[in-house]
Structures are given as structure tokens and as C-alpha cells.
N, C-alpha and C positions, 0 to 999 in steps of 0.2 A: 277779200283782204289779202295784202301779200305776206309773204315772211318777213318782211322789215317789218310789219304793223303788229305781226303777231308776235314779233320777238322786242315790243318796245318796252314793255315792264324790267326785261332783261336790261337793255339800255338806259332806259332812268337811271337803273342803279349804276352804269357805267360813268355817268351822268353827274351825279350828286358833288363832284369836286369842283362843277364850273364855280369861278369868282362873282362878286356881285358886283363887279365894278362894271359901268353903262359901255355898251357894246362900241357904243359912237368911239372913246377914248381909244386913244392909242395905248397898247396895253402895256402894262408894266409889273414890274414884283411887287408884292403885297408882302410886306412885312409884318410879322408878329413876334409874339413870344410863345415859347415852349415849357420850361423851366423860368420863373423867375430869377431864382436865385440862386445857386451854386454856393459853398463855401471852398474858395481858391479862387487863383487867379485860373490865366487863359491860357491854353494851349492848344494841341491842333484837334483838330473835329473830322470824322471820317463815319461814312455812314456804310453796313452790309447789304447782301443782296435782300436782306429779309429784312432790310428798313430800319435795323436797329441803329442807333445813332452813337457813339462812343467820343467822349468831352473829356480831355486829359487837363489837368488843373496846374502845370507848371511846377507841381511839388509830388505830393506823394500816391495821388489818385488817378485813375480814369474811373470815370461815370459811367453808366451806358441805358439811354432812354428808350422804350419800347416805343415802338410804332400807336401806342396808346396812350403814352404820355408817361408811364411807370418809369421810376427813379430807383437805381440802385447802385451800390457802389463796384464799379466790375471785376478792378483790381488798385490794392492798393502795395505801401512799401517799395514804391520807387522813390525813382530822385532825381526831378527834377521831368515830371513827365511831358513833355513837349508833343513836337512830330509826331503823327502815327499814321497808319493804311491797313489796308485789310490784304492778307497774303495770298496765294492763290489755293494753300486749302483752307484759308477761312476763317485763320487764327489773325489776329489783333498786333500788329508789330509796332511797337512801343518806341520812341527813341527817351532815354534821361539823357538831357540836356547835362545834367551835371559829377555824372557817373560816367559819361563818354561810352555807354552801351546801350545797345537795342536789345528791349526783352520781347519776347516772344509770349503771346499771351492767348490759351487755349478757350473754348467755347463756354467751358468750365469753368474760366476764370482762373487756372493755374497759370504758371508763369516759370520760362527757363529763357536762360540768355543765349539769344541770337548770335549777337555780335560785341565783343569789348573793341579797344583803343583805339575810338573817334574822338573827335575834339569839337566839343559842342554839338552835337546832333540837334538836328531839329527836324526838316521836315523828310519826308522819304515816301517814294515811290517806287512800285512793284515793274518789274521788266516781263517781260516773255517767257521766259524762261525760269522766271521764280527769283532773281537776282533781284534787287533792292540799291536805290540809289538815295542816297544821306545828303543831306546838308551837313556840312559841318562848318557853322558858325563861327568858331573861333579861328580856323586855320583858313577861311575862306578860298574853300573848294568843294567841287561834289567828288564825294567818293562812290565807288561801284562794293558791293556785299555782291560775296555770292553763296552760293545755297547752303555752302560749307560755310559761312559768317568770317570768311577772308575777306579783308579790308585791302583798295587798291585805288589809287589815284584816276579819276576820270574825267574831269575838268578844272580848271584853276584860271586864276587870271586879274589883271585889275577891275575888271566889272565887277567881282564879287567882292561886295560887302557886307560881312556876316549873312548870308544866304540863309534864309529861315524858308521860306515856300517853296515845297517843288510838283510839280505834275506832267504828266505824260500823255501826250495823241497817241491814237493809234497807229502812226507810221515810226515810234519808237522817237522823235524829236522831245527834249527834257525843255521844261516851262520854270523859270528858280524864278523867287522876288528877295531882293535884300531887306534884311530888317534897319539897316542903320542908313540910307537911303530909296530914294524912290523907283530905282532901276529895276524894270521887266527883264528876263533874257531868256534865248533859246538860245539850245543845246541840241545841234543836231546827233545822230547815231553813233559819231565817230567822234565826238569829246569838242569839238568845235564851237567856241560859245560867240554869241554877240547881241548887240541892244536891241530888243523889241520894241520897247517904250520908256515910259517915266510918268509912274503914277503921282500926282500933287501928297502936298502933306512932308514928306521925308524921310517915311521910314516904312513900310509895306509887312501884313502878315502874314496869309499863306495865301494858295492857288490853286486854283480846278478846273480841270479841262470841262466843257461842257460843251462839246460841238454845234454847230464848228467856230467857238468862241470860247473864251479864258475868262473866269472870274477870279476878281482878290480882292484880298480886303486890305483895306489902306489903315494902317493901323490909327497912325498917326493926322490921317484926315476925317477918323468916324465916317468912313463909308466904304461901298461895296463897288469895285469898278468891274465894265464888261470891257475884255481889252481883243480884239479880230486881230486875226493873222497877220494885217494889212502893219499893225502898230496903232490903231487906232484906238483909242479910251474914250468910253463915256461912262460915266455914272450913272449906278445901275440902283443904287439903294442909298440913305443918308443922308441926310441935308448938311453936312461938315460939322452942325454945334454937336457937342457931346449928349447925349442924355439918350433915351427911350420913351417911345411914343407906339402904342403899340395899335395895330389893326390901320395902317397909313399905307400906302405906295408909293414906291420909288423916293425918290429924290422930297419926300415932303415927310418921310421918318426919318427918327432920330435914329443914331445910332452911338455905341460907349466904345471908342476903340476896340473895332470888329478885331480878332486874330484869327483863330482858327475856322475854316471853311469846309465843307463836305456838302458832297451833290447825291441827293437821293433819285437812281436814273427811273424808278418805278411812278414813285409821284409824283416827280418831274419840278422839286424843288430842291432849294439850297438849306443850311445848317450853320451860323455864325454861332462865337462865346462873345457874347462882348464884355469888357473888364468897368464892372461898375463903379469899383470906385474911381472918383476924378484925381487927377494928377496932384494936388496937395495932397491927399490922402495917403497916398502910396508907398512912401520912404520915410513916413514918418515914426512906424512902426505904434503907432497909438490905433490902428484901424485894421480889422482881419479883411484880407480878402476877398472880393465877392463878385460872382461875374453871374451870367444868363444865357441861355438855348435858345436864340431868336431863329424864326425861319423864314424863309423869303420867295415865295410861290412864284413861280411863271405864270404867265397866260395859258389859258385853256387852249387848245387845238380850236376850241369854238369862237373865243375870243379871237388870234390871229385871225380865224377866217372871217368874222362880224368885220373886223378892223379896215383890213384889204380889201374886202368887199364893199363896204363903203365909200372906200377913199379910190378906190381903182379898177374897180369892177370884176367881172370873174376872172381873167387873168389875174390878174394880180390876186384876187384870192386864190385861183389855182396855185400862183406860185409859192404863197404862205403856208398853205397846207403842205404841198408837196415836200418843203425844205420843214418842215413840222414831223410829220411821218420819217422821212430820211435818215434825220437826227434821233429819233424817238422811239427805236425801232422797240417791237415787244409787246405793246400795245393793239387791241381787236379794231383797228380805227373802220375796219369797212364797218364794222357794227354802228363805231360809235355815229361816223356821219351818217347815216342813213338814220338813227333816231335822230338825231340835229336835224337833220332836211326834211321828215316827216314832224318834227315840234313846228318847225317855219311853215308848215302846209299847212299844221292844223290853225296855224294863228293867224292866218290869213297872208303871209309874208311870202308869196308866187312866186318871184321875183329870185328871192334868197334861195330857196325851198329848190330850185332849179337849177341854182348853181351849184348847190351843194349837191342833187343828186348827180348832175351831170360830170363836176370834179370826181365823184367817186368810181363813175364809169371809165376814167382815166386811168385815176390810180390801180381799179380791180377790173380791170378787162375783162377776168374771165370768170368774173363772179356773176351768175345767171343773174340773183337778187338786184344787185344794182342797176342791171338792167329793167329788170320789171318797175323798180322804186322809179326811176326817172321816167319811165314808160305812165306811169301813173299821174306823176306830176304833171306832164305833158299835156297830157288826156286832160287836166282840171284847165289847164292851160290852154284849152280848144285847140290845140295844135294836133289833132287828130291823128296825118299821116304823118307827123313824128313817132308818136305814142305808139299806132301800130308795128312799125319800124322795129322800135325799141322793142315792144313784145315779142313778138318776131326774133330778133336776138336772144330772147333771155330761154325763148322755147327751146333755138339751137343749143344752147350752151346746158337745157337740163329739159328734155321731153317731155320728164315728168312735170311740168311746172303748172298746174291746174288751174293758177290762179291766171297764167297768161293767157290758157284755152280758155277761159269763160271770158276774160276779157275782150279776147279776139273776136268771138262772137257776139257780143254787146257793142262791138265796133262795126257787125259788121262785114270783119275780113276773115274769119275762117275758113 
């Protein structure tokens, strides 16, 4: 038996998050709920390195939801909590929309002011350097903060209108969306802005890098667009009617005027509020506000590769994974494929079982294991002098590799 076989118990449990939607589909986000219910409207959604999730209520709170679903309140006594992101030591930066300052909110839940006199804050993103870039709403422009909570003009222009979304690539280019139409823009380095796109609907909530693609949520369309570098949009979650449907994919859930968005880069999903009550409700001041923590899953690594494996062969599965890994970095994937291609072995799936271990000999060259694992499928595959071959590799790259010497000689070729 090799070390992939013996270390598959370890793998199951790497395991346990694939989706249960049929491999054949093309694969899509899976929409739920988190929190039902919230009391307050919506604001922005920002998730930590440790999965915690923080729901600002457009008035006097942020939420902030554990990784297990626990509900607390994280800080309250703002005003007007809108925008927010995580800084780069770890605290909670707050924009009130209606106090024209960024609080700064420690792990504790304490709170001191960042930055005063902006003019409508709303979304913000963290720089390089620990700088901080604002929407500011009402005077439609982004402003640059810097570590000292100096306020300084960094973009401006007729694109923006009222600019509530903002996020950042890593090549430092700024991603805004306007709340009072549907216009996408980039902001290169140097304060330079122009049209990306134009999401439907009229009026857009926030935005998340998610390499090497951009989500938003369309306020005013009840859904979630993915929008590419190229300018291109498709919709990515929602079916346009208002409401909530929960445990659906893509385009066939509902969704209630998504606004705030946040991308958890661990579990490799997303984080919407949507604002429950429907639009007679809202200004009539007879109904309290009430929003939801819906979440919006990607496809498994296992799924893309099922998908493109189907529809294009191992290429194009190679190519799925490879741009999957790429994007996803952080993750033990030699692990996880090598249990995926040892599941498709034991279930009689050759074929699959072969690409997957063979892609992994791509990706991890210099990993003995993968060697041995494809070396193995082979062997069931009657492909003999492959298998030896592959053995053969997996000896040079680890002498010690026992499982290959006995193999070798069950072949034959010692």
C-alpha cells in the first residue's frame, strides 16, 4: 500500500466540504443561509483570516459570526455602520456612513477613531502599506487614509456616483461600484479611474476581489455578479425576483437586495446581508429592519476537475485544477488529489483515477508520492511499463520508498 492509501483517513476529512451537486453539472455557487435574521438593515460584510465573519447593520452595530455559526454583537454605538475590512494587524476598520469617520475596532471589541471628516464613508480597502482607501459617498470620490488617519484626495470624476464598493488586486489596481447606478470601475496605482462594466438593476452594493475575478452584488437586481478583468459579467447567484430560497445554486436562488459581500479565502466561499424587508416596507417607518448572513460556496477543486474532465478531457481538466491551485493557494491539494484519484480507483472510475493522479505528477514534480500513486493506477491499468517507469521515479526522488521496492519486484523489474 502506498502513503497516499495510508494517509486517506487523513484525506476524507480534507474531504468532507465537497458539494452534493452531480459531477456531470457545470458547477456553480450554492447558496444558503447563515443567520436568518439580523435586527438592522445592511451593510458591509468582511471576513478574518480565522473565518470570522463581521455584518455591520447600517446603524449602530457590527455582528460578528464564528466560523460555527455563533452570533454576537462585536461592537456597538456607532452611527451609521456601513463599509468595513480587516487591517493588516487584525483590527476591524469600521466606516459610519453618517458620522463621516472610520472607527477602528480592536479584537476585544474596543473601539477608537481612525479617521474623522469624510463625507459619507462607505466601503474601504487596505493598501500595502497599511493605508486605507474610502468611498466617500456623498462627495463622490475615493479618498487615500494613511496610517496617521490623514484624509487626501485619490480619485474623483464623473464615473462616480455615490461609490459604496471598493477592493483591491494584488497589483495595488482599486475595483469601486456606485450605489446610485450600475457602473464597475478601476483605479489603477496612480488615482486613474475608468469603466469596467455596468452591472443591470441601477444601483450596485459592494465588491470582492476574488482572483482572478471580481464579485458584487447588485443591490438593486437581488443578485450576485462575477465580473473578469476583460469587463465581462455574468451572474453568478440570484434569480433577479426579491426573496430567499435557501440550499439552491446559482442563478435559480433567490436573493433580498444583496449589499455587503466578503470572501472567506480558507473555505473558498463568499458572505452576502441581504435586506429582508421588501421596498414598501422600508420608509414607512411601521416595520423594524431586518436583514440575513446568506453564503455562497464555490465548487470544490473536485467538482471543477469532475466538470472539465467530462466535457474536455484531461487537458482541460489539467487546466481547471491548475488555474484552481493557482488562485487557492494555502491549501495541501497534493493531499487532497491523490485521495480524489485513489476514491475514483476504488470505485472503479480508471479512466478519472488516472487523470487525476497523472495532473498531480504535473503539479508536484517532486513529490516521490505522486509518483508512486500514478505508478499504481497504471499497474491496475495493465499499462505495466508505464507503472514501472513511474516507480522508478518515485525511488529517485525518495530511496527510501518501500512501497516502490516491493512493487518493483512484483513487476518483475528490480
Amino acid at each position: 500500500m502506498s502513503l497516499a492509501c495510508r494517509l486517506s483517513a487523513v484525506c476524507t476529512l480534507l474531504l468532507v466540504s465537497t458539494l452534493a451537486a452531480a459531477e456531470s453539472e457545470a458547477p456553480r455557487l450554492r447558496v444558503g443561509t447563515v443567520v436568518p435574521e439580523f435586527e438592522g438593515s445592511v451593510g458591509g460584510v468582511t471576513v478574518d483570516k480565522l473565518g470570522f465573519v463581521y455584518v455591520a447593520d447600517f446603524g449602530e452595530k457590527v455582528w460578528r459570526v464564528s466560523p460555527q455559526g455563533t452570533v454576537e454583537v462585536f461592537a456597538d454605538s456607532l452611527y451609521g455602520a456601513s463599509g468595513n475590512t480587516i487591517a493588516s494587524d487584525g483590527s476591524l476598520l469600521q466606516a459610519n456612513f453618517h458620522a463621516n469617520t472610520i472607527t477602528r475596532i480592536a479584537r476585544d471589541g474596543s473601539t477608537s477613531t481612525f479617521a474623522t471628516g469624510l463625507q459619507g464613508p462607505v466601503g474601504l480597502a487596505v493598501g500595502d502599506e497599511g493605508e486605507v482607501y474610502a468611498c466617500n459617498c456623498q462627495s463622490n470620490e475615493i479618498v487615500r487614509v494613511g496610517v496617521d488617519g490623514s484624509v487626501a484626495p485619490f480619485a474623483q470624476g464623473d464615473l462616480f456616483n455615490c461609490p459604496n464598493g471598493i477592493t483591491r488586486d494584488p497589483e495595488g489596481n482599486l475595483y469601486v461600484v456606485n450605489f446610485s447606478d450600475g457602473r464597475v470601475l478601476r483605479i489603477d496605482p496612480d488615482g486613474n479611474s475608468s469603466l469596467l462594466a455596468t452591472l443591470p438593476g441601477g444601483g450596485n452594493g459592494h465588491i470582492v476581489w476574488v482572483g482572478p475575478d471580481l464579485y458584487a452584488t447588485a443591490f438593486r437586481a437581488n443578485g450576485v455578479y462575477r465580473i473578469g478583468l476583460d469587463g465581462s459579467i455574468a451572474a453568478a447567484a440570484g434569480s433577479g425576483q426579491f426573496g430567499q430560497v435557501d440550499h439552491d445554486v446559482g442563478v435559480e436562488a433567490q436573493m433580498a437586495t444583496p449589499n455587503g459581500i466578503g470572501y472567506d479565502r480558507t473555505r473558498h466561499q463568499l458572505y452576502t446581508n441581504d435586506y429582508l424587508n421588501p421596498w414598501s416596507e422600508r420608509f414607512t417607518g411601521r416595520f423594524d429592519p431586518r436583514s440575513s448572513l446568506r453564503v455562497l460556496a464555490f465548487p470544490t477543486l473536485q467538482e471543477s476537475f469532475s466538470h472539465a474532465f467530462e466535457t474536455g478531457g484531461t487537458e482541460a481538466a489539467f487546466t481547471a485544477v491548475q488555474d484552481f491551485v493557482q488562485n487557492r493557494p494555502g491549501s495541501p491539494y497534493e493531499i487532497v488529489l491523490n485521495a480524489y484519484g485513489y476514491g475514483k480507483l476504488q470505485s472503479g472510475d480508471l479512466a478519472a483515477a488516472l487523470a487525476v493522479f497523472e495532473i498531480n505528477t504535473r503539479l508536484f514534480p517532486q513529490s516521490f508520492n505522486v509518483w508512486d500513486s500514478y505508478a499504481e493506477a497504471l499497474r491496475a491499468a495493465g499499462r505495466q511499463d508505464e507503472s514501472i517507469a513511474n516507480y522508478r521515479r518515485s525511488l529517485e526522488l525518495n530511496p527510501d520508498n518501500t512501497n516502490a521496492v516491493q512493487m518493483l519486484k512484483e513487476l518483475g523489474a528490480d
